[in-house]
KOLGU-846143 format. One record per residue (C-alpha): x, y, z negated. Coordinates in steps of 0.5 Angstrom, whole numbers, padded with zeros to 4 digits, always signed. Each point is the difference from the previous one (the first is absolute). Example, Ala and Ser with C-alpha at 12.3 -4.5 7.8 and 13.67 -1.06 7.14 Angstrom:
2
+0025-0009-0016
+0002+0007+0002
end
This chain:
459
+0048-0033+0005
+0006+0000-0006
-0004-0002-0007
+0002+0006-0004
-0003-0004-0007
-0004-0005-0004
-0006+0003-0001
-0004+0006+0001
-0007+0002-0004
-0005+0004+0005
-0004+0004-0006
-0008-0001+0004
-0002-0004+0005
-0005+0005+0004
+0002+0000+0006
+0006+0005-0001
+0002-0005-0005
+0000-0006+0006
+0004+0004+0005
+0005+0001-0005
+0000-0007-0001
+0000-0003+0007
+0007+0005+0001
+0003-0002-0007
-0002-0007+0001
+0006-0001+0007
+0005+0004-0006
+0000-0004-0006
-0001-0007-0003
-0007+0001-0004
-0005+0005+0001
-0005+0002-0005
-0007+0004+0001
-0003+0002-0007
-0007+0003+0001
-0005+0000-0006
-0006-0002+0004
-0002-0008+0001
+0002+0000+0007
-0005-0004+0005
+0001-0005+0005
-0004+0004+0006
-0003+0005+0001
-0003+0004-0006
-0001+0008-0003
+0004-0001-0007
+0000+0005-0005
+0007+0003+0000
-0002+0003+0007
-0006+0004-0001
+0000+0003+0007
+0001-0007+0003
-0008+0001+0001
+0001+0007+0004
+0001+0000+0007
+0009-0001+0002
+0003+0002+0006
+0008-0003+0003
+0002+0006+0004
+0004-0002+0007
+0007+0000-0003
-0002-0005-0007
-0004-0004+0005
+0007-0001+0004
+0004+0000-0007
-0005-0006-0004
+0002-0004+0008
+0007+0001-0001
-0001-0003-0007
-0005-0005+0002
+0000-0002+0007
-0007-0003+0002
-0002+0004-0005
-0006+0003+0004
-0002-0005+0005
-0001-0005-0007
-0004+0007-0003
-0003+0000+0007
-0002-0009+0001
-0003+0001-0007
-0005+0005+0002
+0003+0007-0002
+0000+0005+0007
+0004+0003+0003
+0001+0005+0006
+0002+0008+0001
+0001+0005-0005
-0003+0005+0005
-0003-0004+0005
-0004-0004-0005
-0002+0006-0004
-0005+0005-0001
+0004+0005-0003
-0001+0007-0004
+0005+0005-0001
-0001+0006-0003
-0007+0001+0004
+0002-0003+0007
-0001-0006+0002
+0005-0004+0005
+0000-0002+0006
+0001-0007+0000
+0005-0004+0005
+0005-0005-0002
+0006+0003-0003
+0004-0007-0002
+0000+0001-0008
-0002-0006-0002
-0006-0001-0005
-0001-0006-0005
-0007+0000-0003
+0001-0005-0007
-0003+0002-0007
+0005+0001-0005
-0001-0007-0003
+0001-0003+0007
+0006+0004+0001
+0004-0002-0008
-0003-0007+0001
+0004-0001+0007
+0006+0003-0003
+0000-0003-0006
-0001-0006+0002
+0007+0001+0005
+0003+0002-0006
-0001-0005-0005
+0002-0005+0006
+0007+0002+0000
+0005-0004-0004
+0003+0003-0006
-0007+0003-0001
-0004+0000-0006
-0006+0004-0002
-0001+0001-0008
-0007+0003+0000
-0004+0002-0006
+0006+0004-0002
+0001+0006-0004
+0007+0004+0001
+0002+0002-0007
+0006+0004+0002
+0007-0001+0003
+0006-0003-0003
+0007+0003+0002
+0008+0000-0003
+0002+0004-0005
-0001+0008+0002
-0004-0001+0004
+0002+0000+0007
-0001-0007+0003
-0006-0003-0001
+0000-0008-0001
-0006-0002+0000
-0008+0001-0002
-0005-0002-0006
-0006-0004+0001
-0006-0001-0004
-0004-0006+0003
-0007+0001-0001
-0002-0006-0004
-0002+0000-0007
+0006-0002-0004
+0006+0002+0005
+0006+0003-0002
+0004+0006+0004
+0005-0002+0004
+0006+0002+0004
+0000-0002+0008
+0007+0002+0001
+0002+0003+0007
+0006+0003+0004
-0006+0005+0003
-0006+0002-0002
-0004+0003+0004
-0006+0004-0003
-0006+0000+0005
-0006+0001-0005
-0004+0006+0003
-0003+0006-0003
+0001-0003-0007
+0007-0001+0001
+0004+0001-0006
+0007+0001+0002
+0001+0008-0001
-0002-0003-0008
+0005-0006+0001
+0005+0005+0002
-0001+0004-0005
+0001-0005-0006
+0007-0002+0005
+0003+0007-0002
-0002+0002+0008
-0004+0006+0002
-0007-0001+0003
+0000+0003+0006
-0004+0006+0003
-0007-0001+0002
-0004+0003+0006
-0007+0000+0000
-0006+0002+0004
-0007+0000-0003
-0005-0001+0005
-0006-0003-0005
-0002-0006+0006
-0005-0004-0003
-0002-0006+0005
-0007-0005+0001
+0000-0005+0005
-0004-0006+0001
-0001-0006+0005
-0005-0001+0006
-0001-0005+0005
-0002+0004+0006
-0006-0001+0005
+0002-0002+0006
+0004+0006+0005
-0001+0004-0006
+0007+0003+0001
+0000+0000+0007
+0006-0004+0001
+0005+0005-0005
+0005-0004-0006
+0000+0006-0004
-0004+0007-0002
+0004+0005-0002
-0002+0007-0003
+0005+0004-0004
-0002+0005-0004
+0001+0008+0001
+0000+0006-0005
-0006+0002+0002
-0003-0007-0001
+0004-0004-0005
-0005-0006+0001
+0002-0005+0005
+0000-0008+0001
+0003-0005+0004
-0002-0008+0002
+0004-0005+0002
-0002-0006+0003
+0003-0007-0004
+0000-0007+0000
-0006-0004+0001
-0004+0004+0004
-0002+0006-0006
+0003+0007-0001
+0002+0003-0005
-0003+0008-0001
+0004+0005-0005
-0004+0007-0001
+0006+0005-0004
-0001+0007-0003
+0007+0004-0002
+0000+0006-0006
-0005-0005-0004
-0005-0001+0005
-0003-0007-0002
-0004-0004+0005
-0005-0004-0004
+0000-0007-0001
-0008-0001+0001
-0003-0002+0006
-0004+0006+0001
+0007+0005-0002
+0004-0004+0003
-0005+0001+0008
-0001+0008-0003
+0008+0001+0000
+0001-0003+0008
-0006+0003+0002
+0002+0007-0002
+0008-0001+0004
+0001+0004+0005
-0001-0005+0005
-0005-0005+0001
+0003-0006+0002
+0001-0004-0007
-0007+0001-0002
-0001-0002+0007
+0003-0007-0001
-0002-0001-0007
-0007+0000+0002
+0001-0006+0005
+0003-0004-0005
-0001-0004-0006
+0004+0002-0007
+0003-0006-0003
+0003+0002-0005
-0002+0006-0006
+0005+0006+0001
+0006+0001-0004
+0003+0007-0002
+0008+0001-0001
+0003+0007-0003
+0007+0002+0003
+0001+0006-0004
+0008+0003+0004
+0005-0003+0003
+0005-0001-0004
+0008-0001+0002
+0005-0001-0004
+0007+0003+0002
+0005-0005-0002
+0005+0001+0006
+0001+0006-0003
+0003-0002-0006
+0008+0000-0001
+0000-0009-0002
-0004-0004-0001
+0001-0006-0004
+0004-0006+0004
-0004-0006+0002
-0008+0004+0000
-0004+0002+0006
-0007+0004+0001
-0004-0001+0005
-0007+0000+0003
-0006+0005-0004
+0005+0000-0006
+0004+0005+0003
-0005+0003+0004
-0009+0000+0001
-0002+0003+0005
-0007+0002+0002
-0003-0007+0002
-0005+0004+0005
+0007+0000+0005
+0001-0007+0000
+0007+0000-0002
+0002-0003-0005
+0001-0008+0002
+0004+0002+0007
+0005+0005-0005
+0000-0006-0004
+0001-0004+0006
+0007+0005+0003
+0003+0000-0008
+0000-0008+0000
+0003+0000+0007
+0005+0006-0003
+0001-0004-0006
+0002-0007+0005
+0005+0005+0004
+0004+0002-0008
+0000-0008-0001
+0003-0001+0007
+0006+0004-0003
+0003-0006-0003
-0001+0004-0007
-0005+0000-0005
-0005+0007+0002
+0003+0006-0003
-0006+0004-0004
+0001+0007+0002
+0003-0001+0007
-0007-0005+0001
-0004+0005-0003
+0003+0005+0004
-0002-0004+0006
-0007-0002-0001
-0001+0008-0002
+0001+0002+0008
-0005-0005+0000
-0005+0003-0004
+0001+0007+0002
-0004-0001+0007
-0005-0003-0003
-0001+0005-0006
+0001+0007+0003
-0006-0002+0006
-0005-0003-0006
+0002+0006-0006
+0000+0006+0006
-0007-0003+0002
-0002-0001-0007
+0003+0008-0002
-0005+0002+0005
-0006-0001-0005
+0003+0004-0005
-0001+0007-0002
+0007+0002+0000
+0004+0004+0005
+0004-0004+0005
+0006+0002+0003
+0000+0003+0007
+0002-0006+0004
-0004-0005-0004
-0007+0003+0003
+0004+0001+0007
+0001-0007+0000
-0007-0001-0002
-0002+0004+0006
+0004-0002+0005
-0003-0008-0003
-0006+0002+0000
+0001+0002+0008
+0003-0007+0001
-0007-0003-0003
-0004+0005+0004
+0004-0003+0008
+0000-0007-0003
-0009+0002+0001
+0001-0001+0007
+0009-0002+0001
+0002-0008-0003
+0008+0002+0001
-0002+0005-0006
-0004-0004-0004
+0006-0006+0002
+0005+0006-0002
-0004+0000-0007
+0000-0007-0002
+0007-0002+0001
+0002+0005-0005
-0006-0002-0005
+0002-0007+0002
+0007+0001-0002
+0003-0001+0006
+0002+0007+0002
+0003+0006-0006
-0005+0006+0000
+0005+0004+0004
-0003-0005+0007
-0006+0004-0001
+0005+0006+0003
+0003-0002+0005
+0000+0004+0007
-0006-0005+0003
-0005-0001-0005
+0001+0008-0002
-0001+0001+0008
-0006-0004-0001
-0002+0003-0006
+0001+0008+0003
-0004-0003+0008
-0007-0003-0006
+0000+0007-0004
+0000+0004+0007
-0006-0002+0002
-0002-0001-0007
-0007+0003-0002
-0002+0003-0006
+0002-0005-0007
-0007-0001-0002
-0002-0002+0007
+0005-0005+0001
-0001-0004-0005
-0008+0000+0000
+0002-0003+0007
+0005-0005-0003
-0005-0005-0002
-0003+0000+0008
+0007-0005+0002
-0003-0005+0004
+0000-0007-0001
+0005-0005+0001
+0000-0002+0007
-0003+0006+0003
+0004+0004+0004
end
C-alpha cells in the first residue's frame, strides 16, 4: 500500500482504536495509539473498559473481519484456551420466547473474554513496525490550521506528576474514544457544527459473574442465550471462556436491576422465564463477586450528515455509535468500519472524512435499525404500522425456527451481519416462515412448547 504520510494518531487503544491502527499502520511511517488507561502486557479487566467484566459476543461477519485483520487469529485464541464452534449448533438459544433448533449453521462462534480478545489484538498491533503505544495519556483537544479546517494534530497531557501538555502533530488523526468522545465539542471549537444525535434509551442494567462448571453441567453447549421479551424484560446469557470457566450475565431493561448479592443475584435467574441458567448456576462454583454496568441508551452520532468535516479527522467505533451491548454488535461493526477504512487508504490518497463517514454510516445502519426496532418494542409510544408488521412476522420466524434450523440459520446470518435485514424477505425464507405459521397453534402454546427442543444429538 502507497504511504500516504509521516504519522497517524489513533485517539483510544480499545479495540476499535487497535483496528484502526493495524490499517493505518500499512499507509503511513509512525502510528501513535493514545489511550488513558495504563495498558497490560496480558490479559487483564482495566478501568477504562468497565463492561470488559460482562459477557461479549463477535458476530459471524466481525469473527471473519478480525481474520481478515489478524490471520491466525482464532486458532491462536483457540491454542490459548478460548472455545470455539457453532453460532447455532453450539448454542442454547432464546429469542423472543422460542427456543432454537439446534444443528450447525456454518457461523463461527469464538468464546474469548474481552480481556483475552484486546490482550491478542493489542499484542499484534504493538508488534507492527512504526507502532508505538503512549498509554496513561489524557487527549486534551485537537490541533488544527488556521480556520479550522484541517486538522494538524492532537494535545497530550501524559499522567505523571509534572508533565507539560504536548502536541503529537499527525497528518491524520482518527478519534476512537467510545462513549466519551469529545469531537462533537472539538468541532465545535473548530467552527464546525456538531452533528445530529439519535438516541434510544433502553435503561439496560447488567450483572455478570464467573463460574466453574461441574462436570457435564452445560451438556456440551459453548453458550445460553436468553433475550429478553416486553412482556418479560429480564433475561441472560452464559458464555463459555477460556480456562475451563464461563461467564454468566443476568440483565433487565427499563431500570430493572439484577442485584449484585449472591441471594439477588440467584432470585433474578430463578425468576427468568426459563430455567436453564439457574440450572447451571446450581451445578457450579462462583469464582468471582457479581459486578453490574448500567447502559442507559444507544446513542449515535450522525456525522455523515453533516455537509464537511475538517481535513484530516476521522470517527470511528462507539464514538460515533453505542449500541445496546445486549446485541453484541459493537466489536464486529468496529471490525467492518477498519476494513472500510483499509479499502479509503488503499485509494492512494489520505481517507476523505465525509465520504469515510458516509461509507461507515451504511455500515452502522443494519446493525442500528435491527438493535433500536427491537428496543422500540419496550416503549410506551405508538410504532408505526410496518414496525409491528415486521415485529410479527420475526416473531413468526423465531416460532418456525422451534422446530426448522433454516429459520433460525436465516435469522442469525442477519444478526450475524452476514446478510442485511431485507434477506429475511426473500421467497424461500418467507415461504418457510408462511408453511411454520399454517400449522401453528395458539402463541401462547407454542412458546411454552418452545423450551421442550431436544438435546443435542437426539433425533
Amino acid at each position: 500500500m502507497k504511504i500516504l504520510g509521516d504519522r497517524a494518531v489513533v485517539l483510544g487503544g480499545s479495540i476499535a482504536g487497535l483496528l484502526a491502527a493495524r490499517v493505518l499502520a500499512d499507509a503511513y511511517g509512525e502510528v501513535v495509539v493514545v489511550e488513558r488507561d495504563e495498558l497490560p502486557d496480558g490479559p487483564a479487566h482495566r478501568q477504562g473498559v468497565p463492561q470488559g467484566r460482562h459477557i461479549h459476543a463477535l458476530l459471524a461477519r466481525g469473527h471473519s473481519a478480525l481474520e481478515e485483520l489478524f490471520e491466525g487469529l482464532t486458532a491462536e485464541l483457540a491454542a490459548d484456551g478460548a472455545p470455539a464452534g457453532d453460532m447455532l449448533g453450539d448454542t442454547r438459544l432464546y429469542f423472543n420466547g422460542h427456543r432454537y433448533r439446534p444443528a450447525p449453521s456454518g457461523l463461527p462462534m469464538l468464546c474469548a473474554s474481552r480481556p483475552m480478545l484486546e490482550a491478542s489484538i493489542r499484542t499484534r498491533v504493538r508488534a507492527l513496525p512504526g507502532v508505538t503505544v503512549l498509554d496513561r495519556c489524557d487527549v486534551s483537544g485537537l490541533v488544527a490550521s488556521p480556520g479550522g479546517g484541517t486538522v494538524t494534530g492532537a494535545r497530550v497531557l501524559r499522567r505523571i506528576d509534572g508533565a507539560a501538555e504536548e502536541i503529537i502533530p499527525a497528518d491524520l488523526v482518527v478519534d476512537a474514544t467510545g462513549r466519551a468522545s469529545r469531537t462533537p465539542l472539538w468541532l465545535d471549537a473548530l467552527g464546525h457544527p456538531r452533528p445530529p444525535v439519535d438516541e434510544v434509551r433502553i435503561g439496560v442494567c447488567y450483572t455478570s459473574r464467573t463460574y466453574r462448571p461441574d462436570s457435564g453441567v452445560l451438556n456440551g453447549d459453548l453458550a445460553v442465550i436468553m433475550g429478553a421479551t416486553p412482556e418479560h424484560p429480564r433475561g441472560g446469557a452464559l458464555l463459555a471462556t477460556e480456562g475451563g470457566e464461563f461467564l454468566l450475565t443476568l440483565y433487565g431493561v427499563l431500570g430493572d436491576r439484577p442485584a449484585t448479592d449472591p441471594e439477588g443475584f440467584d432470585g433474578f435467574a430463578a425468576g427468568l422465564r426459563f430455567p436453564d441458567l439457574h440450572r447451571v448456576m446450581l451445578g457450579s462454583e462462583p469464582l468471582t463477586d457479581a459486578v453490574s454496568f448500567r447502559f442507559p441508551a444507544s446513542v449515535r452520532h450522525r456525522y455523515e450528515r453533516l455537509p464537511r468535516l475538517p481535513d484530516g479527522l476521522l470517527v470511528i467505533g462507539d464514538a460515533v455509535c453505542a449500541f445496546n451491548p445486549v446485541y453484541g454488535q459493537g466489536m464486529s461493526v468496529a471490525a467492518l468500519e477498519a476494513l472500510a477504512l483499509r479499502r479509503h487508504l488503499g485509494r492512494g490518497t489520505a481517507p476523505r472524512p465525509t465520504r469515510f463517514q458516509r461509507d461507515i454510516g451504511r455500515i452502522i445502519d443494519p446493525a442500528w435499525t435491527t438493535s433500536t426496532q427491537a428496543d422500540l418494542a419496550y416503549q410506551d409510544t405508538r410504532r408505526p404500522a410496518p414496525s409491528r408488521l415486521i415485529e410479527r412476522y420475526i416473531d413468526r420466524i423465531h416460532a418456525g425456527a422451534t422446530r426448522d434450523p433454516d429459520l433460525g440459520r436465516a435469522f442469525l446470518r442477519v444478526a450475524g451481519l452476514i446478510d442485511p435485514p431485507p434477506a429475511l424477505m426473500r421467497p424461500s425464507t418467507a415461504t418457510r416462515v408462511l408453511r411454520h405459521a399454517l400449522r401453528r397453534g395458539p402463541a401462547g402454546d407454542e412458546k411454552a412448547e418452545s423450551s421442550l427442543v431436544p438435546p443435542k444429538g437426539s433425533s
